[in-house]
Steps between C-alpha positions, in 0.01 A plus 500: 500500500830324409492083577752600819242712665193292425667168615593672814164560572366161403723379800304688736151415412239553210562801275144697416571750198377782422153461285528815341802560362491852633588700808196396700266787667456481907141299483668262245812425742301531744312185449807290304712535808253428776614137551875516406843495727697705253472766219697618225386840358539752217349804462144318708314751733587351847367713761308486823179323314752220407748435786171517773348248321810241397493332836801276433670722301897465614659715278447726201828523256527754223647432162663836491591729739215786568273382743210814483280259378495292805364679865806435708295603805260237471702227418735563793169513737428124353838395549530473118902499408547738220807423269583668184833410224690843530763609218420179269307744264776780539751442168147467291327781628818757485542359126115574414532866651819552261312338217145720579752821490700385170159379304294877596827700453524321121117465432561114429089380547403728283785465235438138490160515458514736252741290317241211539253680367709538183602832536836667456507805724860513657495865522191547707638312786840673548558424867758630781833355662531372835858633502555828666200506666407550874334155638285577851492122684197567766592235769854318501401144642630192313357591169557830499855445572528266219332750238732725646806276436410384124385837391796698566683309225263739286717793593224661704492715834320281751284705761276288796330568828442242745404484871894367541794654334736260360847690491713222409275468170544849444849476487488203251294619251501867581148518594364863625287466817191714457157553705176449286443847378840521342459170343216619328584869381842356405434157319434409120453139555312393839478152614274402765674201716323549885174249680174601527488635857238727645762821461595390138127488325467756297858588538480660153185715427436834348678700741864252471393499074529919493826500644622273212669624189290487204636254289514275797485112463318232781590131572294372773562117580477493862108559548209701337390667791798677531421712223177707488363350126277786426771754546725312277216458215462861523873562497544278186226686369627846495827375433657623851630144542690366168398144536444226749539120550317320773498175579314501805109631554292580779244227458657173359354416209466854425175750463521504146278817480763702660662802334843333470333255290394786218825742481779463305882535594476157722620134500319241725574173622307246744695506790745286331824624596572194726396219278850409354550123472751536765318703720235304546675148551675715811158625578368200468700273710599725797076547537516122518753500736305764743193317543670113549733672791192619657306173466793329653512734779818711371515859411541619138737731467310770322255560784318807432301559865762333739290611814264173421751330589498578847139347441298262750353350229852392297759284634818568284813294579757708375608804754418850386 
């Protein structure tokens, strides 16, 4: 964490880190935050197993924004203030998408480590143009409107569904308004941009892949659930799908043994498509901020369950 962060937290009492230096699984929370006021998490399993057990647990505050890996239920049933550091992330995660999409359009992985591996073989990785082709954006929240926005300097025709239409967007960038199924038959570039929600897992599967053009190309850096893994191995596989990038998987650190991890026509990354020096230092200080409001009694402004604040068990002295 950047000095700002960490000496905001020093004002509020002792500062425990993490032992691991990895997201931590639920037993392993579990028993590091059984005797604190306050936690900052990742990526760290926080569900019922945890919160039940933390029993002065005050608040919970993502660095990030998704919260799927914390059980909103339960923390609101122990009066547990959930807080997260929405849009912070959003310029670095737009500009990863764009760079998955340019680096498997243009085969740049493999062309550098071919060249590494002193080889000369520009021919065999003649790539394709991002001009003039059709761009599907699956959700248009804040980073999907950003991809949106920086993309269309490309020269590209910009499709998107979303639960919410955003007209005056349209009309800006000349964005086409599309449901799902259209998207998909319709799109040579698809970028995946929407939570991980009980009606979005396994949003994309075998049945969404066959209505793709072959030749189709994936960029998934919202969450790995979203998109059915096995169908998209197999999809690489027979060539259906053109190529993928992912930088999100449905366990965290991935199942290495999984198909995706043994087909070619793929770029991976580890989830890193927030980590930007900048990103982080916002990240970093507004989960700072969330907990010290709520050990002072104040509410954060990024409160993710804001019916525990009508809790017994918290006493908040700003109005809500």
């Amino acid at each position: 964490m950047v000095d700002d962060a960490i000496e905001l937290l020093r004002r509020e009492g002792e500062v425990v880190g993490n032992p691991y230096g990895r997201a931590l699984s639920s037993n392993e929370l579990r028993e590091n935050l059984r005797e604190v006021d306050a936690a900052l998490l990742g990526n760290d399993v926080c569900d019922a197993n945890v919160l039940n057990a933390a029993s002065r647990l005050k608040v919970v505050s993502r660095h990030g924004i998704g919260i799927d890996s914390i059980d909103l239920k339960a923390a609101t049933e122990n009066g547990i203030v959930v807080a997260n550091t929405p849009r912070v992330n959003t310029t670095a995660v737009a500009e990863h998408a764009i760079a998955l999409m340019l680096a498997i359009l243009r085969k740049i992985p493999d062309a550098d480590l071919s060249l590494k591996s002193n080889r000369w073989e520009g021919l065999r990785f003649v790539g394709e143009e991002l001009a003039g082709k059709k761009l599907g954006i699956i959700g248009l929240g804040a980073i999907g409107k950003e991809v949106a926005k920086r993309v269309k300097a490309f020269g590209i025709d910009i499709l998107y569904t979303d639960n919410v239409r955003d007209t005056n967007l349209e009309s800006a960038l000349g964005l086409s308004f599309v449901p799902l199924y259209s998207l998909l038959r319709e799109s040579d570039v698809i970028s995946i941009h929407v939570p991980l929600l009980p009606d979005t897992k396994g949003l994309i599967g075998r049945k969404e892949i066959a209505l793709m053009k072959k030749g189709t190309y994936i960029v998934n850096t919202a969450r790995g659930g979203i998109v059915d893994s096995d169908a998209l191995a197999e999809a690489l596989r027979s060539g259906r799908i053109a190529g993928a990038a992912l930088d999100v998987f449905d366990t965290e650190p991935p199942d290495f043994s999984s198909p995706l991890f043994s087909v070619e026509r793929i770029i991976m990354t580890p989830h890193i498509g927030a980590y930007t020096v900048e990103a982080i230092r916002r990240m970093d200080c507004i989960a700072a901020e969330n907990i010290a409001k709520v050990l002072h009694g104040e509410i954060p402004e990024y409160v993710v369950n804001r019916e525990v604040l009508f809790s017994q068990k918290l006493r908040m002295k700003a109005s809500i």
